[in-house]
N, C-alpha and C positions, 0 to 999 in steps of 0.2 A: 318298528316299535320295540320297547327292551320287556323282557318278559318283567320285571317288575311296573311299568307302568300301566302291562295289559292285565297283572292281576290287582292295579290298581284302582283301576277302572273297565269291570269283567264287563263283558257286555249282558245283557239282559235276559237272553234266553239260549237256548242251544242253536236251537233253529233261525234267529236271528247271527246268531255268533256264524253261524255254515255259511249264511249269505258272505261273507268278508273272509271266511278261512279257508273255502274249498278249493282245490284244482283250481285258477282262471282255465277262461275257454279248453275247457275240456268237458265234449258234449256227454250228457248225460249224468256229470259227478256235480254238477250246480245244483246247492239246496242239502248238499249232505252232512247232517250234522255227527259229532263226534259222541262218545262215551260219556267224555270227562273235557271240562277247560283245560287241567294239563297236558292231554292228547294235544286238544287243538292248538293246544300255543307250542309244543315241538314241531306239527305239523306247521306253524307258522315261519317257526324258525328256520326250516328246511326249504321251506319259497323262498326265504328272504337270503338263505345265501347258495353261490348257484354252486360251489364246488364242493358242497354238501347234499346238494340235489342229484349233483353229479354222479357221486361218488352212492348212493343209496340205490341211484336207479340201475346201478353199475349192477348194485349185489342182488336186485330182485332180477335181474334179467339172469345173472347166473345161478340163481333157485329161485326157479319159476317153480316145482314140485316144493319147497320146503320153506313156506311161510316162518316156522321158527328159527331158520338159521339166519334171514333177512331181520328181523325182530330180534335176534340178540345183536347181532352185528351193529343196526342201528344204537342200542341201548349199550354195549360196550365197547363200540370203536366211533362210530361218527357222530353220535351228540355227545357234547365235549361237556366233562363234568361240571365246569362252571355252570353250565347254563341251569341245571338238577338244581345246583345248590341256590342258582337263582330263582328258581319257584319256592324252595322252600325258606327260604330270607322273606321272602313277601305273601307266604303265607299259606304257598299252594302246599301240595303232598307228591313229591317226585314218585310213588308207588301207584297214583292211582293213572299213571301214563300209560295206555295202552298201546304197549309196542307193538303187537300179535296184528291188533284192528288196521296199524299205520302196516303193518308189514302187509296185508294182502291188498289194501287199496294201491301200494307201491306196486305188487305183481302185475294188480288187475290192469293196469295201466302204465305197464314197462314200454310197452312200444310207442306211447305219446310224446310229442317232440315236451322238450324244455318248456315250462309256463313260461309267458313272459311277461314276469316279472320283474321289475326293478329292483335288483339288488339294495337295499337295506343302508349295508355300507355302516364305512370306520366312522366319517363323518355326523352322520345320522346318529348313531349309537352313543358316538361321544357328546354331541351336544345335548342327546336328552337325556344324560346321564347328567352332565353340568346346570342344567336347567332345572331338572327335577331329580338330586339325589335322593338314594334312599335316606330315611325319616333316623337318626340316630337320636336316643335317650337323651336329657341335658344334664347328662351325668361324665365328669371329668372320665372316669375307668370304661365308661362305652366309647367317649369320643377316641383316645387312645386305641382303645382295640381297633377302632375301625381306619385310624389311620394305617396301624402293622399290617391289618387283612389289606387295605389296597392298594399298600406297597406290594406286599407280598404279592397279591394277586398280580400287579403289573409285572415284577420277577419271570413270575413261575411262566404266565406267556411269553414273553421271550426268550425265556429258553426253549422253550417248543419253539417257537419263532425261528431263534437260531438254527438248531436243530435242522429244522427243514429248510429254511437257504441252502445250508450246506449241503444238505440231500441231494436239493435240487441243481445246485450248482455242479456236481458233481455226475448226476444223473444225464445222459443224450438225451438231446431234444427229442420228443415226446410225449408218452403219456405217462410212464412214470417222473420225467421233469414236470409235469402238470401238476400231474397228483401232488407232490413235496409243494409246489407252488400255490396251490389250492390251500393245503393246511397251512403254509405258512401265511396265507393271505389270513385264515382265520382266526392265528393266534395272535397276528397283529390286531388283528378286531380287540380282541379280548384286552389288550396287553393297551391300546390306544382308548378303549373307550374304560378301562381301570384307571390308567394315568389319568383321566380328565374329570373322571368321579371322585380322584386325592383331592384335586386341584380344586374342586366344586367345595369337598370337604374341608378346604382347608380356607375357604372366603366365608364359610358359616360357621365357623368353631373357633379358629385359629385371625383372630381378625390382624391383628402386626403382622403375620405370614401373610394372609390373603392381603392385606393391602400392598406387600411388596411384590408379591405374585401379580397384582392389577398391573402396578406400576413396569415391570418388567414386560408382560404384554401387548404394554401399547408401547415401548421403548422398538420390540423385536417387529409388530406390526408395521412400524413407520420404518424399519431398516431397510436402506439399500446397501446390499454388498452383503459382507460376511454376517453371520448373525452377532449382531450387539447384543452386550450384557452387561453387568458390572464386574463379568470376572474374564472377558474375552479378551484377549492377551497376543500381544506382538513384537518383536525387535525392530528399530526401526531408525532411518537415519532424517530426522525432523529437519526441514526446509525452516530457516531462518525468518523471521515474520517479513513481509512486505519482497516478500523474491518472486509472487507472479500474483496476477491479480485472481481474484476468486472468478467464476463462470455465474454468471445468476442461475440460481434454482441446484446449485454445485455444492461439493461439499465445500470446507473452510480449513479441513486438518491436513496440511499440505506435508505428506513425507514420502520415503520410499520405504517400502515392507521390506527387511533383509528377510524375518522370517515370522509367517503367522505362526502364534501358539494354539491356535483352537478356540472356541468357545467356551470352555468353561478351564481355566487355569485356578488351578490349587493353590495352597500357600508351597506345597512342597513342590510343586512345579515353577512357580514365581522365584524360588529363592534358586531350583538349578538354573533357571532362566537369566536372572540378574549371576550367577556366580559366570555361566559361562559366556555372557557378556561382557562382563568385565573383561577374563582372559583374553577373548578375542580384539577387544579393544585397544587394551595395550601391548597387543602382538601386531598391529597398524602402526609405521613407522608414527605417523601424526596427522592432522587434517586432511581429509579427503576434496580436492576441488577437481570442477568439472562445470558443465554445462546445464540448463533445463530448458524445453522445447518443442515446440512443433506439436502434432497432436496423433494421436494413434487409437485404437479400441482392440477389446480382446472379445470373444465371441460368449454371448450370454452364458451363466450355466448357475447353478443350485445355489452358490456361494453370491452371485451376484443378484438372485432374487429374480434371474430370468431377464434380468437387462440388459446393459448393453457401456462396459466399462468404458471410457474415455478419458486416455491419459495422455501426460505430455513426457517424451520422451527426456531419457539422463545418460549422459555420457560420462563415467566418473571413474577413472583409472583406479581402481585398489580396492574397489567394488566387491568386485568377484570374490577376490583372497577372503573379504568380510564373511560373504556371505557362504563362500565352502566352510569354513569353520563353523559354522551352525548350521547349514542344511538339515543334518540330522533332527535339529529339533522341530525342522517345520509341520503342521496337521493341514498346509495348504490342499486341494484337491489338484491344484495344476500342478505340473514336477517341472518344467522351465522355468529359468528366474530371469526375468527383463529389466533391469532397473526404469522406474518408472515413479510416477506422480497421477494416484489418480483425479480428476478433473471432476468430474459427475458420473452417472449413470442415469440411460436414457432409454428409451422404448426402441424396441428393434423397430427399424424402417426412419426413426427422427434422425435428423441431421446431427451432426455431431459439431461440436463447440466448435469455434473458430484456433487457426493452432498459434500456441502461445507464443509469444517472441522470446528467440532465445536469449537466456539471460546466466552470467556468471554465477555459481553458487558455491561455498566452501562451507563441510560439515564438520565442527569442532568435538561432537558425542555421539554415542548409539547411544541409543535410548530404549530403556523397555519398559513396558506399558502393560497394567492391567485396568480392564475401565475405564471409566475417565479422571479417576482421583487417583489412580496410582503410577508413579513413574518414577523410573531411578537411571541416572545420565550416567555415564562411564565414557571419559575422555580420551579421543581416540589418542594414541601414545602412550597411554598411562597419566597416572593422577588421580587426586582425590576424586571419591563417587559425590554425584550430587546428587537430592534427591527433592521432591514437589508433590503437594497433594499430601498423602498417609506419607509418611516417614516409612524409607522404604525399609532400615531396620527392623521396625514391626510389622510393617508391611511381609516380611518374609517367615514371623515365626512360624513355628510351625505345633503351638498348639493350640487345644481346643476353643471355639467361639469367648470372647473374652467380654462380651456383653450381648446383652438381649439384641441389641439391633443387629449386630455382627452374626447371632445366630437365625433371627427371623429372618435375615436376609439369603443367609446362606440355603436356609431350607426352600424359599419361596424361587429363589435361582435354580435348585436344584430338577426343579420338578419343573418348571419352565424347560431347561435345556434337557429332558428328559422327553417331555412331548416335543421337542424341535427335530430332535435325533427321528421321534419313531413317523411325524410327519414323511420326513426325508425318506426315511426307509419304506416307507408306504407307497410313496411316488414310482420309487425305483423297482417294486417289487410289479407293481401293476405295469409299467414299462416294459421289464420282463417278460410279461404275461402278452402286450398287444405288439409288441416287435421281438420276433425270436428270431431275427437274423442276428448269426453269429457272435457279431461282431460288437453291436448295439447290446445283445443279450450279456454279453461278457460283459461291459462298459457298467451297465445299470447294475448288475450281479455285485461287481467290486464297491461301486457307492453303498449299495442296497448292505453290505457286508458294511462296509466302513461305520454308517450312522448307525448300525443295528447294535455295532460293539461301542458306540458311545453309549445308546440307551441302557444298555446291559452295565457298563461302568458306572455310570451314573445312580442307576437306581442303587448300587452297590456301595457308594459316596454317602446319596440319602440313607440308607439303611446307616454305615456308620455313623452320619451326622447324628442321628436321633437318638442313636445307643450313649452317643457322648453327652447329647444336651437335652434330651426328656428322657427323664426314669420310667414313668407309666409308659411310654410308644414302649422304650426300649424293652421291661419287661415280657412285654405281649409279643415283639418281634422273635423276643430269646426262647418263648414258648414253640413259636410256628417254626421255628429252625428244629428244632427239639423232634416236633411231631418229623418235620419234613423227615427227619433222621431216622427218626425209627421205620417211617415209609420205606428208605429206602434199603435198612438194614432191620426186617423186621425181628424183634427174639421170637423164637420158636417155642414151643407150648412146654417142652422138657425143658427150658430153660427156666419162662415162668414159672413151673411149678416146683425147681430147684430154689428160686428164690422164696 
């Protein structure tokens, strides 16, 4: 439960509240009630996640004599200041927390294995964040602020996030790789159930955002294969219509990937995309011809949504030359290039399509593609660019949202492909945590690293989007950079008083 919904609904009495907040099974502490509701709801906090439990029971074991150094430690290093400010947002008093009280009950009870409790979890946290955000004024200058704070807020956790991957990645397997692993599990929490209380906030305040935000959601829901969007972006050498027949329950967009762009392609990424398309294009003597056929799969993984890819192989001389010229640009997760047609995607253990007959094919363009309305053809040989969907001339400029829909769309994508990254990252990081063989740990470590620095780019997109296209967000964003700055560089008191 999020501490605003427990100071939303406090329970009744103290001693009612002890029956549901004390120790489980741990004889003799059932029935104990607290000081203060804010005690009890840190003490809640602290059940609910275990690498916080961990890390508490760590320090009362090493002052067992010195209840005060357990009691600061809890209140200056392992309850994370979000959570302070989150009682005091809903109404509580972060002072009336009795650290001291929580610190000897932790003593009295150092040597007790782990409660077992259920971890709380990203999940949990984010949907009841989504479900029931907090209650914002119906005043334009509070919604604004409250969009910058939970930008902001998602930021500032993953940089702690960050932060600690790299610790941990860094750190020998272990307890100090734990530790790092521990706090990065938690500032995903933070950073995952923030992003999904923007998103919450942006279907009750922001309705042309949230309606593009629904729509995007059920788009990436239904996806098989790479995450769809309307800005996920590919080069690609397009299959001529009626060259193999479709698979029932298969896809219908029959091409071979020279190179994925990623999920979320920019205008200034679209436009070096199409420029060095072109080059490579007409750096191709002329038409590529070859073969397509037979049937093949590649083994499930994050990109394919856990399925189980089914293609028909491509045999196409001048292939390769294409696609060394752009490899650089690829954000695919596999680093081998197969030319290929994918067919469907199927549940690991199902039979795989029947394999296709092979059949002649010759490719007259490469083609790059953002979404499904944007695409601009470049003939392979050289020749004039053609272009389908948005005109890819505009298609490439590269300034600011040029109407309401171009901007509410961009924002509702943003923050879509923002919770898609920290999903990912969340997987990989718990992965981490239940397989530390080597090998597997490294593997998950690099993904876990990968989606973590899209979410970090990302938020970083929407902060500039907003600076560009809302005055009020932008304002209140320009403020919390401001504080952040002086946080981090604070003036010293001779200086204030110089001025």
């Amino acid at each position: 439960m999020t501490i605003t919904a427990q100071l939303a609904d406090p329970p009744l009495s103290l001693a009612a509240q002890a029956l549901d907040l004390a120790f489980p099974d741990v004889p003799g502490f059932k029935g104990q009630g607290w000081s203060s509701q804010e005690t009890a709801i840190v003490v809640r906090w602290l059940l609910s996640d275990p690498a916080a439990w961990d890390q508490a029971m760590d320090v009362a074991r090493a002052y067992p004599d010195n209840p005060h150094t357990v009691a600061d430690t809890l209140h200056e290093t392992i309850v994370p200041r979000s959570e302070l400010e989150a009682i005091a947002q809903a109404g509580g008093d972060p002072s009336r927390v009795n650290w001291l009280e929580v610190a000897h009950e932790l003593i009295e009870r150092r040597d007790d294995p782990r409660p077992a409790q259920e971890h709380a979890g990203i999940t949990e946290q984010a949907l009841a964040l989504a479900a029931d955000p907090s209650p914002v004024p119906d005043d334009p200058t509070a919604v604004a602020m409250t969009t910058a704070h939970l930008l902001d807020d998602t930021g500032r956790h993953l940089a702690h996030a960050s932060g600690r991957l790299d610790a941990a990645r860094e750190a020998p397997p272990g307890a100090l790789a734990a530790h790092h692993m521990g706090h990065c599990a938690r500032s995903l929490d933070g950073a995952h159930a923030a992003a999904h209380a923007l998103a919450a906030h942006l279907r009750a305040r922001y309705p042309a955002e949230g309606a593009e935000l629904d729509a995007l959601t059920g788009v990436v829901g239904l996806a098989r294969g790479y995450d769809l969007n309307p800005r996920s972006g590919m080069i690609s050498l397009d299959l001529p219509p009626g060259t193999i027949a479709p698979v029932p329950g298969g896809v219908t967009d029959f091409h071979i990937t020279v190179v994925y762009l990623g999920p979320d392609v920019d205008d200034e990424a679209f436009a070096q995309a199409c420029k060095r398309a072109g080059e490579a294009a007409a750096a191709v003597p002329g038409p590529l011809t070859g073969t397509v056929g037979g049937i093949g799969s590649f083994k499930p993984s994050d990109g394919s949504d856990g399925q189980v890819p089914a293609w028909a192989g491509v045999l196409l001389p001048g292939a390769e030359r294409l696609r060394g010229s752009l490899e650089d640009l690829s954000a695919s997760e596999h680093k081998d290039w197969k030319p290929h047609v994918t067919l469907a995607y199927v549940a690991p253990g199902e039979p795989l399509p029947a394999p296709v007959p092979q059949a002649p094919v010759t490719f007259t363009h490469l083609s790059v593609h953002r979404g499904d309305d944007e695409v601009a053809r470049f003939p392979l040989g050289g020749g004039p660019q053609l272009a389908s969907g948005i005109a890819a001339q505009a298609a490439i400029s590269l300034a600011r949202a040029v109407s309401r829909d171009a901007k509410t769309a961009t924002t509702g994508h943003l923050v879509q492909t923002i919770c898609n990254h920290m999903a990912h990252t969340i997987r990989h990081v718990a992965a981490m945590r239940d397989d530390p063989e080597p090998a597997v740990r490294a593997f998950n470590a690099e993904h876990a690293a990968t989606h973590l620095a899209g979410a970090v780019e990302h938020v970083a997109k929407l902060s500039g989007h907003l600076r560009d296209n809302y005055p009020e967000e932008a304002r209140h964003l320009d403020g919390l950079r401001k504080t952040a700055d002086q946080i981090a560089e604070p003036e010293t008191i001779s200086g204030q008083a110089a001025q």
